[in-house]
N, C-alpha and C positions, 0 to 999 in steps of 0.2 A: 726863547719861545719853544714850547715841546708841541711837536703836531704829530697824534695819532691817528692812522689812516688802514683802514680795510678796503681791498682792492680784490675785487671778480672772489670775492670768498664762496668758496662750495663745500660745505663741512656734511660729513656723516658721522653717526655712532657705529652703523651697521650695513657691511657689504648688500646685504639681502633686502634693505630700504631704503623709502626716500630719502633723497638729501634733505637737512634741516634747514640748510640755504642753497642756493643755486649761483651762483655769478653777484655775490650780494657788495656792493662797494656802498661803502660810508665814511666819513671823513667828519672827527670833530672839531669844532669848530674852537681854536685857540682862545682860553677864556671866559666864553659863553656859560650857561647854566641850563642845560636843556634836561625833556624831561621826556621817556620813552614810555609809549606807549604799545599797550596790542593782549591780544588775548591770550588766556592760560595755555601754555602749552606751543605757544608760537616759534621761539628759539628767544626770548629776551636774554635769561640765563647764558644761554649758549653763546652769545655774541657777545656779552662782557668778559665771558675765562677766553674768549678767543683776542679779545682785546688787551684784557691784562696778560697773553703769554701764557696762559697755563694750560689752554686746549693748541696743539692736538699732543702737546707732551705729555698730561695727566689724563686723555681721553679722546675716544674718535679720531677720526682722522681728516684730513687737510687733502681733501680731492683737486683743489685747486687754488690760487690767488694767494695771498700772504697779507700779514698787518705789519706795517711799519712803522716803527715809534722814529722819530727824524729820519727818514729814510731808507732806516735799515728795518731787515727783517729781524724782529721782536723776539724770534727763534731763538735768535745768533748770539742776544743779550742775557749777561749772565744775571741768575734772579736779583742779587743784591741790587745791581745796577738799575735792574728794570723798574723795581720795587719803589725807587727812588723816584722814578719818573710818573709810573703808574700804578698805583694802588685798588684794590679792590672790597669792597663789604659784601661777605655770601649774604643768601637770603637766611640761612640759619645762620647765627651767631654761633652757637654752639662748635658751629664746625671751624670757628677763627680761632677758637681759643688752645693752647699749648699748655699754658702753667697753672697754677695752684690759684694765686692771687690776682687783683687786680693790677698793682701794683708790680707783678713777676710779669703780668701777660705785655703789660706796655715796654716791661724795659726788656725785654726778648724781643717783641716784634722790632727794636729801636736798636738792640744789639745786632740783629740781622743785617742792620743796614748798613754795620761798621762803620759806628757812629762812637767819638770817644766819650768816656764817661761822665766825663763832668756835663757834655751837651744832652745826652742822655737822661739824666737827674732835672734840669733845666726844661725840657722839652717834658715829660711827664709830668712836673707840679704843674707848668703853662696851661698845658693842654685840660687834666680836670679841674684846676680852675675857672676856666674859661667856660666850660661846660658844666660848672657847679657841680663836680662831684668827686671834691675834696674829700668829702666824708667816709668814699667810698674806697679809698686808696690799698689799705689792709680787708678788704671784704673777700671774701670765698667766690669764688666765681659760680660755684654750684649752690650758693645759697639762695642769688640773685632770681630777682621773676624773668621770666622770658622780656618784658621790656626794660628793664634794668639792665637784663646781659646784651639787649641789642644797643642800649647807650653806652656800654664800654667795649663792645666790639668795633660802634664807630668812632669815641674816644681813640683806640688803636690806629684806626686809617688816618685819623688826624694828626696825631703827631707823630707819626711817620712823614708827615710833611712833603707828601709827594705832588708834581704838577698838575697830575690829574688823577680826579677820585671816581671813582664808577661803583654805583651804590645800590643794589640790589634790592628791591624791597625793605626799604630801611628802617622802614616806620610799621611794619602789620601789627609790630607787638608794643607798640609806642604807643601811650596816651595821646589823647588830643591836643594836650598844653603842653606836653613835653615836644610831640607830633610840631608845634606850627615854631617853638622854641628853637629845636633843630635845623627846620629851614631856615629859621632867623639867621641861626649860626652859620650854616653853609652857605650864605648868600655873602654875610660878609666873608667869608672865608674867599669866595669869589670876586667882590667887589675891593676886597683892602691889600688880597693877598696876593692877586692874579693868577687864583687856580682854575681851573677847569672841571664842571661838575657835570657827570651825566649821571641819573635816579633814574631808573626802571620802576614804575610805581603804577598800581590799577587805581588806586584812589587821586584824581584829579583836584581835590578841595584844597585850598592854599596855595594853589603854583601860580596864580594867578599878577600877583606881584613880586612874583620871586625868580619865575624862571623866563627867559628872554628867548627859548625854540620849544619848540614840541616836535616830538615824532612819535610817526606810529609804523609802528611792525605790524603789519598784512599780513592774515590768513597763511598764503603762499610764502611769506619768507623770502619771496624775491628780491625787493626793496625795501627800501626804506622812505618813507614818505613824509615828509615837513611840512606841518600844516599851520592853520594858523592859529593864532596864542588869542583870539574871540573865543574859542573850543573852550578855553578854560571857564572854569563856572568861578563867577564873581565873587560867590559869598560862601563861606564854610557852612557845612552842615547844621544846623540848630542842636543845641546843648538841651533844647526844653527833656522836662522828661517824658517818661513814657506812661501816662493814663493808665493806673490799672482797670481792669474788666473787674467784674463778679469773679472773685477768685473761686474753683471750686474746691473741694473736700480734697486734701492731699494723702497718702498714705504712706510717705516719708516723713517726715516730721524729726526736730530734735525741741530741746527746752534747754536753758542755761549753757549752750555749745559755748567754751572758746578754744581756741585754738593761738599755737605759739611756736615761734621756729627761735629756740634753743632762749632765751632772755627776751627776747624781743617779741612781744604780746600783740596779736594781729586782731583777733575778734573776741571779744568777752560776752558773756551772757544775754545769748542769741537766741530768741524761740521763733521758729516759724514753721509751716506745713508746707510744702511742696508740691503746688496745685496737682492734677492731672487734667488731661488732655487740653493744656496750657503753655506757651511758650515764653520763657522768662530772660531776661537778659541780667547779667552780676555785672554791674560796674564799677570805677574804680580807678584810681589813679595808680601807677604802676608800683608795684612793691608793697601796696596795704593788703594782699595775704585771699588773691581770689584765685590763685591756682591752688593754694595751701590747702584753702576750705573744701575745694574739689578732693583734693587728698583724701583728707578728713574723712568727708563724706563717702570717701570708698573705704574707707579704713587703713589705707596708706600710707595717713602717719598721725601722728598721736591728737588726742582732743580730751578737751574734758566738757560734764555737761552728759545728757542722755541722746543717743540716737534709737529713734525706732525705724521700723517698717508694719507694717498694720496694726500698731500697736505693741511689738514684738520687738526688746531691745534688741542694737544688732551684734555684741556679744555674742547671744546667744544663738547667731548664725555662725556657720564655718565661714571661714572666706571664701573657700570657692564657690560656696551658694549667695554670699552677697555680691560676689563679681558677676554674679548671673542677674542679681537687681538692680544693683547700682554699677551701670557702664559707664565709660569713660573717653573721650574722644583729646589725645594728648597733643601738647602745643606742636611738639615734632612730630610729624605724621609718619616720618622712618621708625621711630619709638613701638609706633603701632603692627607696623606690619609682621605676619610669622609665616608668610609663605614665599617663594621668588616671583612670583609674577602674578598679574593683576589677578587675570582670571582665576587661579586658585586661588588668591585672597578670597573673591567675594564667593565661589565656590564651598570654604571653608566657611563664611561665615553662613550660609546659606541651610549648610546639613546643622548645626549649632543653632538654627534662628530660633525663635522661642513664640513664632507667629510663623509656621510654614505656611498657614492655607492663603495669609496674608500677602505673603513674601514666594508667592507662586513665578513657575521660570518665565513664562510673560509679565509679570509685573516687574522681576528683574531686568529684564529687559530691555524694556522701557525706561525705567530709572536708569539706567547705563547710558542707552541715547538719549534722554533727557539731559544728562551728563558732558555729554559728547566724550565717552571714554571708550565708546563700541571699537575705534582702530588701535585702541595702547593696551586691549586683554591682552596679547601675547609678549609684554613686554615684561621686563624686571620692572619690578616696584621702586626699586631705590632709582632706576635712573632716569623714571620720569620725571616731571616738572614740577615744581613744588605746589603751582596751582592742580595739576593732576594727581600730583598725590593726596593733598586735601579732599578731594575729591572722589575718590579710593576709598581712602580713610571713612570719610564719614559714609558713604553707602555701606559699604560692611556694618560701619558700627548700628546703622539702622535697620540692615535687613536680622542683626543679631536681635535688636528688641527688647534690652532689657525693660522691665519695667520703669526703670530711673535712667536715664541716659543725662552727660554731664559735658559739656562741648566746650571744649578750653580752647578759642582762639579761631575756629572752622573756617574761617573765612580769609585766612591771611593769602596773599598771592592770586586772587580769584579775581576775575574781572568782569561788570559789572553781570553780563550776561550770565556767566557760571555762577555767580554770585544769588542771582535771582532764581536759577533753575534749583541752586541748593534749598534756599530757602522756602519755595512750595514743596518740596520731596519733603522738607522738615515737617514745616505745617500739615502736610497731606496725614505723615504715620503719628505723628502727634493726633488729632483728633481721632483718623482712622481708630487706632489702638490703645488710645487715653494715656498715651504715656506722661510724664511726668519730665520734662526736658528744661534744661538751664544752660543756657549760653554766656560764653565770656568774649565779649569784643568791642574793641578799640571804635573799631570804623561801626559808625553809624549811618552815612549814606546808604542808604536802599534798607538798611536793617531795621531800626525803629517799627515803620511801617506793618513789619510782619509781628512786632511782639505783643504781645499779651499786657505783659505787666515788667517792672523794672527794680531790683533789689542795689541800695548805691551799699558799697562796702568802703568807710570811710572813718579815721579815727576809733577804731577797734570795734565799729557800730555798725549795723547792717540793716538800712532802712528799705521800706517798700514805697518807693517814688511816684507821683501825682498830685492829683490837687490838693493844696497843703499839706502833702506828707505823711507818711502812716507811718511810723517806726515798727518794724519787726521787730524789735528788741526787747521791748518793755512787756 
């Protein structure tokens, strides 16, 4: 039995601020499959690298208390050993990844463990079989979509085959069937295997029959609270689509677009207009080519087929005059950022906006505390929370303005509250300024509601969803 235990934990980043916890003890429960809750920005991140060992060695410091994995301090244990017992999934995949392939990334994180080879070989076919993705074994790891890379980054924690998994937002870039698939698997992974599973997740749908604790991480960080598993919502969010409105007059527009990443043909002979002051959602099962077409449409990576702007192929704009039309809000919100700290970010985007009388320093403002990012200006960008870097992220890319704005994933790590305050800011500069806005996201709870209309990207087709179905294609 491996029991891991945080006691009187008081962690900082920064002599000069608050502790992220204060005297915080928590103790998992041998087994169990619970499931953490609490708001952007709270420490969830922070209390799993503290769990798996890697805080306060790779960050902050350790003001008091210790975690003990059987009751030694976690410290003391060397990583191979640790790694064994305790594994972890960041919220970015990206940042799991060391090798070239998929196939390289599994038998490195497996070689770490000093593990001999032949068990090595055995534990990698197991493992993407079991997860169906055999297919994927020789794939590029930088070809993959942002939820493709998050199923073989948690491929990797798995067959690493450690007693306890702590899973960070696992699913923001995961479809919905792959999304409830995964539970599937980590439940038996729990029930056949006797492991131990703790997911930090703001999306509540699905846990309903799958995980046996809740908890919620408080405001304050003091505690930790066990509440009850009634909290969970019974029934997963509705698949229906999204009714479109009267679309209006777009001024983006392509005809016969398709798009292709190297042999593998994602969209073919696509026409559609690109409402304004309308909000669209791109859906899409993971890997069918809806961050590509975002590409695309910035000019980022190759298409064939015509694109315009008021009529005006986009050719015949320079790029840095179309990066000023067609904006772009990326799945890694560190991707985005070009200044060290918050307040210059939105500063810079601010003297850049392309709607100053819009994006006035009271209206900034407000969007900030609407935000609830008014106490992290003065911090670094990279080491806020991945719910507050979203959050970052997309106010810049709003107060910039383009006329086309393209929002790949905005919402990963946000809870439901940040969640909602994003999506009136969206809605609000959307009509305010007619822009032209397209969203890509997985999670549908709280979102539908706000959209306009619904494009599925599906078998290299790209239709506009509602009653009976409009294809944009034809």
């Amino acid at each position: 039995m491996t029991v891991l235990n945080a006691q009187q934990l008081t962690f900082s980043y920064d002599d000069q601020k608050p502790a992220v916890f204060e005297k915080l003890d928590f103790k998992i429960e041998n087994g169990t499959f619970g499931l953490l809750t609490g708001a952007s920005g709270c420490g969830k991140s922070t209390l799993f690298k503290l769990l798996a060992g890697l805080y306060p060695q790779y960050g902050g410091q350790l003001l008091s208390g210790q975690v003990t994995l059987n009751d030694q301090n976690i410290a003391e244990i060397v990583p191979f050993a640790r790694a064994r017992k305790v594994a972890m999934l960041f919220q970015n995949p990206s940042r799991q990844f060391a090798m070239r392939t998929v196939q390289e990334q599994l038998q490195f994180a497996l070689e770490n463990l000093q593990l001999n080879p032949l068990k090595i070989k055995q534990r990698i076919t197991a493992t993407l079989v079991e997860l169906g993705l055999e297919d994927f074994r020789s794939r590029n790891l930088s070809t993959l979509s942002g939820g493709e890379q998050q199923r073989i980054a948690l491929a990797t924690i798995l067959a690493m085959d450690s007693d306890i998994i702590l899973l960070d937002e696992p699913f923001a870039n995961v479809d919905p069937a792959g999304r409830q698939q995964l539970l599937l698997d980590l439940k038996r992974l729990q029930q056949y295997h006797q492991k131990t599973i703790l997911i930090a997740d703001h999306d509540p749908s699905g846990y309903a029959k799958i995980a046996d604790r809740l908890y919620h991480l408080g405001p304050h960080a003091h505690q930790i609270e066990e509440l009850s598993l009634t909290k969970l919502p019974l029934k997963n969010i509705s698949m229906t689509a999204v009714k479109p409105k009267s679309l209006n007059l777009g001024k983006l527009t392509w005809r016969q677009l398709a798009v292709a990443v190297n042999s593998r043909k994602l969209l073919t002979n696509s026409d559609f207009d690109l409402p304004i002051g309308q909000l669209g959602l791109l859906s899409g099962a993971n890997g069918t080519g809806k961050s590509t077409l975002f590409a695309a449409l910035c000019r980022q990576h190759h298409y064939q087929g015509t694109l315009t702007f008021q009529k005006k192929e986009a050719e015949k704009f320079k790029l840095k005059k179309w990066a000023k039309i067609v904006g772009i809000v990326f799945q890694n919100s560190s991707d985005q950022f070009i200044t060290l700290k918050a307040a210059d970010e939105i500063a810079l985007s601010a003297k850049a906006s392309q709607h100053p009388e819009y994006w006035t320093n009271n209206h900034i403002k407000q969007a900030i505390a609407n935000l609830n990012l008014t106490n992290v200006l003065d911090q670094v960008c990279y080491q806020l929370s991945g719910g507050q870097q979203k959050k970052l992220q997309l106010l810049s890319m709003l107060i910039m303005s383009p006329s086309v704005l393209l929002l790949d994933e905005p919402f990963a790590g946000l809870d439901i509250d940040s969640l909602a305050a994003a999506l009136a800011l969206i809605k609000e500069t959307v009509q305010s300024l007619q822009l032209s806005v397209l969203l890509i996201s997985h999670q549908r709870l709280g979102v539908v509601d706000s959209i306009d209309y619904e494009l599925r990207l599906e078998q290299q087709r790209l239709t506009l969803l509602g009653k009976g179905g409009v294809t944009a294609s034809d």
